[in-house]
C-alpha positions as CSV (number, residue, x, y, z in Angstrom):
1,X,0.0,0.0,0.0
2,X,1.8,3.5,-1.0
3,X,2.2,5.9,1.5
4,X,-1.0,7.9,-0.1
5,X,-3.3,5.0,0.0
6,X,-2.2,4.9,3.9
7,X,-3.1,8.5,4.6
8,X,-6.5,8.4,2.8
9,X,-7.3,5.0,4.8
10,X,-6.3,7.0,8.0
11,X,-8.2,9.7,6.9
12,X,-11.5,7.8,6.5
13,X,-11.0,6.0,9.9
14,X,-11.0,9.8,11.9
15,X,-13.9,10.5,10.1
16,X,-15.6,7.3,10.9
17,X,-14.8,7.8,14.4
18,X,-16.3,11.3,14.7
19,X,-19.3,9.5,13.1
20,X,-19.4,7.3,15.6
21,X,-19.3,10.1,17.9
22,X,-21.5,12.8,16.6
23,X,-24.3,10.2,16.8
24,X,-23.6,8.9,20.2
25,X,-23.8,12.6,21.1
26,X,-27.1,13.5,18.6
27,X,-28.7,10.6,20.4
28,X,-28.7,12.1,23.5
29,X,-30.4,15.3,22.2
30,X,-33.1,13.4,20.1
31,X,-36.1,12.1,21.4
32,X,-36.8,9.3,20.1
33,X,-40.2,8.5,18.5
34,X,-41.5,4.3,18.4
35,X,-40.5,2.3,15.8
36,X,-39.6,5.4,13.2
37,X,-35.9,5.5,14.8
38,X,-33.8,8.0,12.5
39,X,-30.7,7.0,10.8
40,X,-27.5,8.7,12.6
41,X,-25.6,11.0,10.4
42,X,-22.6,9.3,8.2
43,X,-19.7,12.0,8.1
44,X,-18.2,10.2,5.7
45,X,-20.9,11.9,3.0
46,X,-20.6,15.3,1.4
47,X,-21.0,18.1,3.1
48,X,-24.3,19.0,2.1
49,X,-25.7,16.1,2.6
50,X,-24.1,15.5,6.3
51,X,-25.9,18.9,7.1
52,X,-29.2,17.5,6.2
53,X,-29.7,14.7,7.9
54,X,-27.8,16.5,11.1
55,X,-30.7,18.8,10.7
56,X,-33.2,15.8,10.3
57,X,-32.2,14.3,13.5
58,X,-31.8,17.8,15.6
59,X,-35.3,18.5,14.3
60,X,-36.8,16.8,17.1
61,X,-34.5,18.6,20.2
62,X,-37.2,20.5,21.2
63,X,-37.6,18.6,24.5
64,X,-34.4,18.7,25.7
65,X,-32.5,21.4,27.5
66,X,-30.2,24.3,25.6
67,X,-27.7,22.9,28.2
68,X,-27.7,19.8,26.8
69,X,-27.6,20.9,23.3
70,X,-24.4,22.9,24.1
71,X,-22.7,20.5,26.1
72,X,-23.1,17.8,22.8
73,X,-22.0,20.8,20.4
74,X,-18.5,21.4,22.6
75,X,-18.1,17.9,22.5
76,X,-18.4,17.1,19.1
77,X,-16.1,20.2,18.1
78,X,-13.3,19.0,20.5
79,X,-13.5,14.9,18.5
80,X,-13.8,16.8,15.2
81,X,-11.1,19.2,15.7
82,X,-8.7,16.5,16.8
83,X,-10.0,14.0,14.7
84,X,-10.0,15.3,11.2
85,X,-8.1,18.1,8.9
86,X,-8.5,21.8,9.7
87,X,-10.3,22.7,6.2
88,X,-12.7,19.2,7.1
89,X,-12.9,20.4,10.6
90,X,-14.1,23.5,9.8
91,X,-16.8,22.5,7.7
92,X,-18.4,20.0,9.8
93,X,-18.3,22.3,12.7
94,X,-20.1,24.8,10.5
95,X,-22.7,22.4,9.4
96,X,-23.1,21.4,13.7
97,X,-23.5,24.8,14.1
98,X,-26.7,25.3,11.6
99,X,-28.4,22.6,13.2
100,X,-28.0,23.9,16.4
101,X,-28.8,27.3,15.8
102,X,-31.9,25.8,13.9
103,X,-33.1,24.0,17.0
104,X,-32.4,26.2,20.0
105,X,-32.2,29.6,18.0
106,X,-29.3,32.1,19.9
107,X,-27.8,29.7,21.9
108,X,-24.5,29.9,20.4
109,X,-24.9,33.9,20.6
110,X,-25.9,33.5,24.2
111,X,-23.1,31.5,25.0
112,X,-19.8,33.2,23.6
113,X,-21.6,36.8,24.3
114,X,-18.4,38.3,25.7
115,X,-18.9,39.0,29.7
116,X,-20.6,42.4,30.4
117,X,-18.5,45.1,31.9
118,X,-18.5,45.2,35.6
119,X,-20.7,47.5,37.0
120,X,-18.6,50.9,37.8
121,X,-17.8,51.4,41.6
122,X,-20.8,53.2,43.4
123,X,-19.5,56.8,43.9
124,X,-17.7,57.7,47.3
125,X,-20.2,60.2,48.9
126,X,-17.5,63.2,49.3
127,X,-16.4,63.8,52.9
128,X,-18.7,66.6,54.8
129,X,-16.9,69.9,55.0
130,X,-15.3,70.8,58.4
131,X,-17.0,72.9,60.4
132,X,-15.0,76.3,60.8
133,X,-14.3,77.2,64.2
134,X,-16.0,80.5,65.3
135,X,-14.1,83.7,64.3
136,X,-13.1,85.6,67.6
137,X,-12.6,89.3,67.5
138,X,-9.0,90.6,68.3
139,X,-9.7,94.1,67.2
140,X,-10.0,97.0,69.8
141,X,-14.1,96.3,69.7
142,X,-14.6,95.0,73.0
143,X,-16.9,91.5,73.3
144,X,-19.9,93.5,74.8
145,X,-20.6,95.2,71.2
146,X,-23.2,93.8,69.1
147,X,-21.7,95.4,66.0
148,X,-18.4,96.6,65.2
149,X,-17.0,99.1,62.2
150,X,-13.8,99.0,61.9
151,X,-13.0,102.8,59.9
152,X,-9.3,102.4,59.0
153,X,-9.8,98.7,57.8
154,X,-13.3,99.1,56.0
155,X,-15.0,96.7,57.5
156,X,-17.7,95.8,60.0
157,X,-18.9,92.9,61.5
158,X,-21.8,91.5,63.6
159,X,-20.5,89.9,66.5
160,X,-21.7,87.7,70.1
161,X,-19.3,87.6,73.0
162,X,-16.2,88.0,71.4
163,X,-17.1,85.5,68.5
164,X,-17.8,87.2,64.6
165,X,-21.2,85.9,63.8
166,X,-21.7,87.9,60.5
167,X,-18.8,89.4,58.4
168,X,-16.6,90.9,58.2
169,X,-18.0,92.5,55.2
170,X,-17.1,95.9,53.0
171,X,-18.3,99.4,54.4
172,X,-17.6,103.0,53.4
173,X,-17.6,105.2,56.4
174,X,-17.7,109.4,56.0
175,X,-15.4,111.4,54.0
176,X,-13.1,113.8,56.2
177,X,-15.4,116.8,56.0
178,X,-18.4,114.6,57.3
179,X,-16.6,111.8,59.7
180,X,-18.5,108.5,61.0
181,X,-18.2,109.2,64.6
182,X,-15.8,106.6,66.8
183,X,-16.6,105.1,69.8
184,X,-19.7,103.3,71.7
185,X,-23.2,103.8,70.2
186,X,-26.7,101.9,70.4
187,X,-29.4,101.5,67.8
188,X,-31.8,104.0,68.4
189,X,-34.2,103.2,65.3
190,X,-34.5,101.2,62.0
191,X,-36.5,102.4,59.0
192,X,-36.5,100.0,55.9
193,X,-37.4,102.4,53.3
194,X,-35.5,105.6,54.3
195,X,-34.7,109.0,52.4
196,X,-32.1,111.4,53.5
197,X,-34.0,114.7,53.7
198,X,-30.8,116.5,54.4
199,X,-29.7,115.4,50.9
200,X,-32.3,115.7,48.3
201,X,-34.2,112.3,49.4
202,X,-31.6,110.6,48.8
203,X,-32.3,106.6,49.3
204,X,-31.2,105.0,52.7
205,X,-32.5,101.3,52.4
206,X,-32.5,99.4,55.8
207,X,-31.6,102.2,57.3
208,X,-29.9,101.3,61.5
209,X,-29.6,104.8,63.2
210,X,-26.9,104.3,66.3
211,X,-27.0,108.1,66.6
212,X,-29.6,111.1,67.1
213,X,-27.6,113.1,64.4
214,X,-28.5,110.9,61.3
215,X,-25.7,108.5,61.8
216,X,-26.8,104.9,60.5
217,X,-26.2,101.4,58.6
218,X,-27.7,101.7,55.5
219,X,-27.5,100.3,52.0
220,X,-25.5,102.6,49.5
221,X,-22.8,102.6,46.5
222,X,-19.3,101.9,48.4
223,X,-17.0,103.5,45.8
224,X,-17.7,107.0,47.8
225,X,-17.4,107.8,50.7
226,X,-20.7,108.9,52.8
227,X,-21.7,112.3,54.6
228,X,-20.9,110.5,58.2
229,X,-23.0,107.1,57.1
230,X,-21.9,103.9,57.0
231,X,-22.6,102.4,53.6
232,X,-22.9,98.8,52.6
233,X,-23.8,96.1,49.8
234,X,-27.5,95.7,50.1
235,X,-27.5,92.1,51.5
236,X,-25.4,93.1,54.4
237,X,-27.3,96.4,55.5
238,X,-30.5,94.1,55.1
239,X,-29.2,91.5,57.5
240,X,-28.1,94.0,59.8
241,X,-31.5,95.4,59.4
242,X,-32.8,92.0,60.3
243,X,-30.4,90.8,63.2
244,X,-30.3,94.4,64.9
245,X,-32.6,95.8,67.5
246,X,-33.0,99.0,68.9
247,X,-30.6,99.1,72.1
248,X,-27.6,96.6,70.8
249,X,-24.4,98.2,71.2
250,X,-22.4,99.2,68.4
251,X,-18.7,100.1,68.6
252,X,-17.0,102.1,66.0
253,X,-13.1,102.9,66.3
């Protein structure tokens, strides 16, 4: 026998044997129907024909598991893979494949879907923000005042023993001709929608009087300075407005 004869002989034997094993393994998957018993597929046939009657007999899979079926169909690939050529192995596995996918339709999609992406790490709530430790006054205003202006700084803050409560924020005191008087003071009245009389009704919003000679908080342009007022943003005169009350101390140095 020449040495081409022995390879084709060896050749037919692997396929044989994966013959022998595709229909051990169909049989499992088939149910079987009494006295009309299926011929197992020959691998030894063409191609086309070896896909029909795999088709035939994986026809009647519908009662069995889609574990099952893919269980049979990695064991089949592994015998023809090792058994037979690569180009044979390929198209035998091809034709497996169709008959699966006829039978139990997605189950080859469903099992070599790549694994999903793991779910992102749950976001780290961001650590609360420290709690500031009270401000204390170290200026000349003494921890009795309610409110303090400081003129040379241009500021002012509201204060309770010793500890800033409001501020400091931006003020604009009197020019030189008109100072803001320095020293201790209380509010005497508030009156939210004031008008300087003195100066051609002039607005004074919020308006905290700490003298009897006009003196007072009140809500004004900053980029001048005031006829003996003190003048601040809105916001602030309105919260002094708010927090102050006629008799609270106010020092002004």
């Amino acid at each position: 026998m020449s040495k081409n004869q022995r390879q084709a002989v060896s050749v037919r034997r692997r396929v044989a044997a994966v013959a022998a094993s595709a229909a051990i393994a169909v049989t499992t998957l088939v149910t079987p129907v009494a006295a009309h018993a299926q011929a197992l597929p020959d691998l030894a046939q063409a191609p086309a024909d070896l896909g029909n009657q795999f088709q035939a007999q994986i026809d009647s899979i519908g009662q069995q598991t889609r574990d099952q079926a893919w269980n049979t169909r990695l064991q089949l690939n592994s015998q023809i893979s090792s058994l037979l050529p690569q180009a044979q192995a390929a198209q035998f596995s091809a034709l497996l494949d169709q008959a699966i996918e006829a039978a139990f339709p997605g189950l080859i999609a469903e099992r070599t879907a790549p694994a999903p992406a793991p779910a992102p790490a749950p976001a780290v709530a961001p650590a609360p923000e420290p709690v500031a430790a009270p401000r204390v006054n170290t200026s000349p205003c003494p921890a009795t005042a309610d409110a303090c202006v400081d003129l040379d700084g241009g500021v002012t803050w509201l204060q309770e023993n010793g500890q800033i409560t409001y501020g400091p924020v931006r003020q604009s005191p009197g020019k030189a001709a008109t100072p803001t008087p320095r020293g201790q003071f209380y509010v005497t009245r508030q009156v939210k929608d004031e008008i300087s009389r003195e100066f051609n009704n002039a607005p004074m919003p919020y308006a905290t009087y700490f003298t009897n000679n006009g003196h007072a908080f009140h809500a004004g342009t900053l980029d001048s300075r005031s006829a003996g007022c003190v003048r601040m943003n809105t916001a602030d005169a309105a919260h002094y407005f708010e927090t102050l009350n006629v008799g609270d101390s106010v020092f002004i140095f």
